[in-house]
C-alpha positions in Angstrom: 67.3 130.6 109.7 70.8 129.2 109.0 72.1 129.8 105.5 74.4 127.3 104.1 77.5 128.3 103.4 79.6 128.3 100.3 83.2 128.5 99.4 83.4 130.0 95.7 87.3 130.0 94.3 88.3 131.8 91.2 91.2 133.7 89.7 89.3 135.7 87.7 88.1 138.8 90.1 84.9 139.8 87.9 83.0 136.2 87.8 83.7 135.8 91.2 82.1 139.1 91.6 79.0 138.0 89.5 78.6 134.7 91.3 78.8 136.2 94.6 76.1 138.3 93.9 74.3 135.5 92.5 74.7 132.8 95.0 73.8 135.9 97.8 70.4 136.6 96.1 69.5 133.3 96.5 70.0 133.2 99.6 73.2 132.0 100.5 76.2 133.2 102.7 79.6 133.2 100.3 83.3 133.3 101.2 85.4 133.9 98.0 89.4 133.3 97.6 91.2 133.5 94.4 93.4 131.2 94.4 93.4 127.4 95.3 96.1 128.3 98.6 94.1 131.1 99.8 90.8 128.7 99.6 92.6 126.3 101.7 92.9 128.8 104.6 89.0 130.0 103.9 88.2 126.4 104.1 89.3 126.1 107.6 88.1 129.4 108.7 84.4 129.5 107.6 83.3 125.1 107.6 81.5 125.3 104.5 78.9 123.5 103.2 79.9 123.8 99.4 83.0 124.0 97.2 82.4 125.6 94.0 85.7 125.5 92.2 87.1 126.7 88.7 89.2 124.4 87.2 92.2 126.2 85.9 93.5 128.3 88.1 98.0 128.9 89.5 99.6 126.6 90.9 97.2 124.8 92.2 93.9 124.0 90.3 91.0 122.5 90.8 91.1 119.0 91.1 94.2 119.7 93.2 91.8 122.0 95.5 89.5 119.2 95.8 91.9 116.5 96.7 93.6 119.0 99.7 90.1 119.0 101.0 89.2 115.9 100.6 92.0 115.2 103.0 90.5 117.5 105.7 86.4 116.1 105.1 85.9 113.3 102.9 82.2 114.2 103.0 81.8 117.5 101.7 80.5 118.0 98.1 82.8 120.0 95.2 81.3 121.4 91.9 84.1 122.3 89.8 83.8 124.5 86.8 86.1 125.2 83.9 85.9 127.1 80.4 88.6 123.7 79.2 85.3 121.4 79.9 86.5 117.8 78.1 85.0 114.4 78.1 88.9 113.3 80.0 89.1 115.8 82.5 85.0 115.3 83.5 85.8 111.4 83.7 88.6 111.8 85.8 86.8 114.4 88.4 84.2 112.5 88.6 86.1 109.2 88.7 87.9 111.0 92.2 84.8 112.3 93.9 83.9 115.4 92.6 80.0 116.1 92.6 79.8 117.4 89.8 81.8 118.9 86.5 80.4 122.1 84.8 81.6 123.7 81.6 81.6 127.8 81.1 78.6 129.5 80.0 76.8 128.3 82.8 73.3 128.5 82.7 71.9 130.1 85.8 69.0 128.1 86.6 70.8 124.9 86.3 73.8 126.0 88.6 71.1 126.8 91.1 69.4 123.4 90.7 73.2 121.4 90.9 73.9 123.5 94.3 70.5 122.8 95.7 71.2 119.0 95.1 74.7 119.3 96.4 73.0 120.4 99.8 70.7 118.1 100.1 73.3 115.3 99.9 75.1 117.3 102.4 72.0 117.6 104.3 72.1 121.2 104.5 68.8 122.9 103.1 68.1 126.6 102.8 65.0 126.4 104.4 65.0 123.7 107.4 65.5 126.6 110.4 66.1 123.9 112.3 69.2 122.6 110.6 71.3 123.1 113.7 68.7 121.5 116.2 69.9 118.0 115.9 73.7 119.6 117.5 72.6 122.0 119.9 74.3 120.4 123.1 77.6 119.9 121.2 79.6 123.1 122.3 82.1 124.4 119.6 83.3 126.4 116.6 86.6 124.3 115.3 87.2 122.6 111.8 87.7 119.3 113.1 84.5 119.4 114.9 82.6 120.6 112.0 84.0 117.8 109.6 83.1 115.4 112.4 79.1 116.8 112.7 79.1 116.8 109.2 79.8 112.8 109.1 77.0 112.7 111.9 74.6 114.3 109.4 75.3 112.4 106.9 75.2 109.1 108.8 72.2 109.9 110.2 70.1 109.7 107.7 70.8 105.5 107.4 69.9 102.7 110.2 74.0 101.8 110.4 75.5 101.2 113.5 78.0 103.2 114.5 80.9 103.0 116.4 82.2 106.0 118.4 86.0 105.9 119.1 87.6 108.7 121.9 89.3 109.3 124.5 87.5 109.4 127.6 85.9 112.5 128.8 85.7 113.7 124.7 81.7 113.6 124.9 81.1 110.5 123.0 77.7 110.3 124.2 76.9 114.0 123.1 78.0 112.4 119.9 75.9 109.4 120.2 72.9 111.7 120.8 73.5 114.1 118.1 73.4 111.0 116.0 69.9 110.2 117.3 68.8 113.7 117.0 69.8 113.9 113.6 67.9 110.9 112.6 64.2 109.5 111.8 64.2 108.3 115.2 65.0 111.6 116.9 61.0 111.1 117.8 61.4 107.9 120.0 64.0 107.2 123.5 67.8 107.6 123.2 68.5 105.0 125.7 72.4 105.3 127.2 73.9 102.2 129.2 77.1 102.2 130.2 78.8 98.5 129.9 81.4 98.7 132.4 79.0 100.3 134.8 76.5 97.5 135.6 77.3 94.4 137.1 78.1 91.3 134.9 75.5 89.3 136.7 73.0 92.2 136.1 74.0 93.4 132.7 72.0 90.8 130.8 68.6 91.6 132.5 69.4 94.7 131.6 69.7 94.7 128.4 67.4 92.3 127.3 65.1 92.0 130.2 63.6 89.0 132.5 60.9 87.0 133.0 58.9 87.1 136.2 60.2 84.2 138.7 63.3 83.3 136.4 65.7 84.2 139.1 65.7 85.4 142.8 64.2 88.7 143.6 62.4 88.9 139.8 59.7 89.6 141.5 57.7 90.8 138.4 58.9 90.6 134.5 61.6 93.2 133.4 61.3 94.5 129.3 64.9 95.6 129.4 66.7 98.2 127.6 66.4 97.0 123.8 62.9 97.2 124.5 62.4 100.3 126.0 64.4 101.4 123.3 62.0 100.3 120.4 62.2 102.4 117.4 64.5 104.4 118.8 68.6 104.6 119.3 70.2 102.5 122.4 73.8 103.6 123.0 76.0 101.3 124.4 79.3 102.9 125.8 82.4 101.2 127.2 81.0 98.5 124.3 85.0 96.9 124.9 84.0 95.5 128.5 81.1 93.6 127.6 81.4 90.2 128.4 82.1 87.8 125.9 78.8 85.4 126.5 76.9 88.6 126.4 78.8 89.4 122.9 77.2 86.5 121.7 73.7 87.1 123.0 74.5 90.9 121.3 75.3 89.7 118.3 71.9 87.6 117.9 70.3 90.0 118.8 71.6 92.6 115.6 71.3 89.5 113.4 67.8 88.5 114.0 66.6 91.7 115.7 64.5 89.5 118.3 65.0 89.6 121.8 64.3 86.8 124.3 64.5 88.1 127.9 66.4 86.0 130.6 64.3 82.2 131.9 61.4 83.1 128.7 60.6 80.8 126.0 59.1 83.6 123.6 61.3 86.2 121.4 60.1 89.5 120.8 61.0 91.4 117.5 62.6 95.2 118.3 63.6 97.7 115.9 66.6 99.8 117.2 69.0 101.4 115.8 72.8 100.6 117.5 75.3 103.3 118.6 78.5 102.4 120.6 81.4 103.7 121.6 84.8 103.1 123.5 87.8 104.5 124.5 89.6 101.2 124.1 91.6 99.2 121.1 89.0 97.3 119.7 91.2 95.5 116.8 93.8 94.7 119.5 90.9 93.1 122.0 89.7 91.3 118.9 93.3 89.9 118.0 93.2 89.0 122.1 90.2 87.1 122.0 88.6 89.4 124.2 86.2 90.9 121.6 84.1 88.8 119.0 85.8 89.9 115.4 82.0 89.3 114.2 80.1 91.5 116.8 83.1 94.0 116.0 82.2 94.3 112.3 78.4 94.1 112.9 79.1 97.2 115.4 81.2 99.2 113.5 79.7 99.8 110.1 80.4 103.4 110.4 83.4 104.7 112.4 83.3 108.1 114.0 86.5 109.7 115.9 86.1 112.1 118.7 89.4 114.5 118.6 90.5 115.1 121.9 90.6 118.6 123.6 93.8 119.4 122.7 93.1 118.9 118.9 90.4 122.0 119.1 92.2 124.5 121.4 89.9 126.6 119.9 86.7 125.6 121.6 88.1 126.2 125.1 86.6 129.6 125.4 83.3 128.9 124.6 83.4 125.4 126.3 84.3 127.5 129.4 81.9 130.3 128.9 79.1 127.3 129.0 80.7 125.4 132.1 81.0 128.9 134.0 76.8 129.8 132.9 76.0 126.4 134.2 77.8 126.9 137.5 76.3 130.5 137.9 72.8 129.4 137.6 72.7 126.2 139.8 74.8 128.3 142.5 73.1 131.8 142.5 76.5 133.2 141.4 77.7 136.1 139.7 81.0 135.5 138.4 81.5 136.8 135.3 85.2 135.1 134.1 88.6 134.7 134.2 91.9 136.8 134.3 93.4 136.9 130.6 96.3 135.2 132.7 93.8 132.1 133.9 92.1 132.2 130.4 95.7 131.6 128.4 96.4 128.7 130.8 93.4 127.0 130.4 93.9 127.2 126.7 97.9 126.1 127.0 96.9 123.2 129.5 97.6 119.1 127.8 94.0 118.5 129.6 94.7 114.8 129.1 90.6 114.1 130.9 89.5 116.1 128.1 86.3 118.2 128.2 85.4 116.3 131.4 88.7 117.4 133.4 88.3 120.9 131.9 85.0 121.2 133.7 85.9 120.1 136.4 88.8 122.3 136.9 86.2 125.6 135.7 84.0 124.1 138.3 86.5 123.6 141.1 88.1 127.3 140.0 84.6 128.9 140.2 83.5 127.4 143.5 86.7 128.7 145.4 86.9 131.9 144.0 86.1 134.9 146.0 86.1 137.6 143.0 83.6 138.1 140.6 87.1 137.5 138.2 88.7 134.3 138.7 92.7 134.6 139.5 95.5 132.9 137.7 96.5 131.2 141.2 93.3 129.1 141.8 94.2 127.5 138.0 97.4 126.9 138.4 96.3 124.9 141.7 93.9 123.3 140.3 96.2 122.2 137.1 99.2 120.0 137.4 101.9 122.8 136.9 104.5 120.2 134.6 101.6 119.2 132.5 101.1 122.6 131.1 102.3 123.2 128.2 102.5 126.6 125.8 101.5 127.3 122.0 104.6 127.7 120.2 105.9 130.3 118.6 105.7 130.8 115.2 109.3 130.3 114.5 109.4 126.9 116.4 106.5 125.7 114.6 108.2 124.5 111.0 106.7 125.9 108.3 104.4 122.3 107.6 102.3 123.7 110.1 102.2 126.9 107.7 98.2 127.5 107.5 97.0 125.3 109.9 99.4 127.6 112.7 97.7 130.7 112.0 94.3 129.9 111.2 94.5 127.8 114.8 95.9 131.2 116.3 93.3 133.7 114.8 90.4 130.9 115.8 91.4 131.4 119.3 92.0 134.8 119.4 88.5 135.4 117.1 90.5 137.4 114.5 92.4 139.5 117.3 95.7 140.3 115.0 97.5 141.8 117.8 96.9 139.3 120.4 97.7 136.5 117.7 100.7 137.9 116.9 101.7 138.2 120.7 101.1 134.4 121.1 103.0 133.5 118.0 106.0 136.0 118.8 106.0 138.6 116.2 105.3 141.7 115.8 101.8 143.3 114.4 103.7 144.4 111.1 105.4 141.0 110.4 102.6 139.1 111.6 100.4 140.8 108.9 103.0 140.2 106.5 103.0 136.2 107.1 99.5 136.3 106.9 99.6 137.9 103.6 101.9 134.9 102.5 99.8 132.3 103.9 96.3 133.6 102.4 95.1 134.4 105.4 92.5 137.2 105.7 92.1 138.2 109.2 88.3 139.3 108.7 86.9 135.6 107.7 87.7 134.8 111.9 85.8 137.7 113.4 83.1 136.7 115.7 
């Protein structure tokens, strides 16, 4: 059973005690900081699925807590409490976001009941053991992914369209299909076509299906793929090279939600729920003329950005660990890694294909290997060598970077000190200290 998580922050050491043990008995997993800076580092570390904030706190209160995070997720909820509870500050937490405002003594029974109803509009419930079902093909352990997944939940729950953006090779269709998953729909197809990938002259059939007779070699009458995909989620990806007489035909078909396959007379009613995605400059193509600005705001209702690889460092372990189980088990292989030499490059590397080009480099790596241990040599051949680039140290990384540095460091390393330390150029003993000054507690990263 997953417990949602929760990220309680007070100055005052004995109520946090008190809630802790409260929050813990009923059944939920609690990381505690004391201070609004030292919450900003557990934030990143643990993904949360609730803020629970008091209001006056140092330097940085609550509402300036919430507003930090908000920057980082716009979709996760914040209770803030205070002992100061007045009609002004309530109006103006509520006014920026925050779930909800509570006022010292709490009762216990009704903080329970405001949590509880800040999951569910999270989508996170204590007792769904299947809360993480919906994700299970999406490989990784980084913030930025979990912000992301946590938009997916949320947008699941509605019939929107949404618009994947991405570089190629980010796994935009993973995306698409954790959307699905997540969803009411998650029962009928997930139906993938790829735009670019089917001929013009075919793409139309495709999609909306034929007649029999209405062209040569239709032999017998085609559904298509909006049909096939009735009740369910049809992902279009590369949605940028569509044609633009198609575009039309598109756009009909999300207006009216008929369809009326190619050379037929009659139009058939489908219920499907859009998901695209591109790698391309939609606003520029629309400002072109090559995109239809009407299709592109019936298609992007909601917007979701998949970070590429180089944005979540962090996942290249596990991502790797995956590719290498895969490779083992459809080759009768025993290889059980790479050198801590290969392992740092592939973490260092720009890998500017993304998660695709990573595989295939762990893939390539793998197959020519003659050691259970992959080498450093067969990496670096299978990498171009000027594209390689290194963490920097900490003193070249300007103190902006301050939280987001280290908590990206002790991520990779899984709470490591000394090998984080080693990366960032320091010693164990001043390393500690920096942490110390950046609210960083080693322990919250531990596998």
């Amino acid at each position: 059973m997953n417990k949602p998580t929760i990220l309680l922050v007070d100055d005052e050491e004995d109520l946090l005690s008190l809630w802790t043990l409260r929050l813990e008995s009923a059944g939920y997993n609690v990381i505690t900081a004391q201070s609004g800076e030292e919450a900003m580092a557990s934030f990143s570390a643990s993904s949360p699925q609730l803020v629970i904030t008091d209001l006056r706190m140092g330097r940085m209160d609550g509402l300036s807590l919430y507003e930090a995070i908000r920057d980082l997720n716009t979709s996760i909820p914040v209770l803030i409490i205070t002992a100061h509870g007045s009609i002004p500050e309530a109006v103006e937490a509520t006014q920026k976001g925050v779930f909800a405002f509570l006022t010292k003594p709490i009762d216990g029974r009704q903080f329970l009941k405001e949590i509880e109803r800040a999951l569910k509009f999270a989508s996170v419930s204590s007792s769904d053991p299947d809360v993480a079902e919906w994700r299970k093909d999406i490989i990784s352990r980084s913030s930025i992914m979990e912000q992301l997944l946590d938009k997916v939940r949320l947008v699941s729950k509605s019939n929107s369209s949404v618009l994947i953006r991405g570089q190629s090779g980010t796994g935009k269709e993973l995306l698409a299909k954790a959307v699905h998953n997540a969803s009411d729909r998650s029962v009928h197809a997930f139906i993938p076509v790829n735009c670019s990938a089917i001929p013009e002259a075919l793409l139309e059939s495709e999609l909306f299906g034929h007649a029999k007779g209405s062209f040569s070699g239709a032999e017998r009458a085609y559904n298509g793929l909006f049909r096939a995909a009735d009740t369910g989620t049809l992902f279009l990806d590369e949605i940028g090279d569509m044609p633009l007489h198609l575009q039309v035909k598109l756009l009909r078909v999300l207006q009216e939600r008929i369809v009326r396959p190619v050379g037929d007379t009659a139009s058939i009613p489908v219920d499907v729920r859009i998901v695209s995605a591109t790698n391309q400059d939609l606003e520029k193509r629309v400002e072109d003329k090559q995109f239809r600005e009407d299709l592109y705001y019936r298609l992007n209702v909601v917007s979701l950005e998949v970070p590429p690889l180089h944005d979540r460092r962090e996942d290249i372990p596990l991502l790797v660990e995956h590719f290498l189980t895969m490779f083992n088990e459809e080759n009768e292989r025993k290889i059980i890694g790479f050198s801590p030499e290969a392992m740092d490059i592939l973490i260092e590397a720009p890998w500017p294909g993304n998660i695709r080009q990573l595989q295939n480099v762990v893939e390539q790596a793998a197959a020519l290997s003659t050691t259970d241990l992959i080498p450093v040599n067969l990496i670096t051949s299978a990498l171009n060598k000027e594209e390689n680039v290194k963490i920097v140290t900490f003193d070249q990384a300007r103190f902006e970077f301050g939280q987001r540095y280290l908590v990206r460091l002790l991520q990779l390393t899984s709470g490591n000190v000394a090998q984080a330390a080693r990366i960032a150029g320091r010693n164990r003993t001043d390393f500690y200290k920096i942490l110390n000054r950046h609210h960083i507690a080693p322990a919250l990263f531990k596998d």
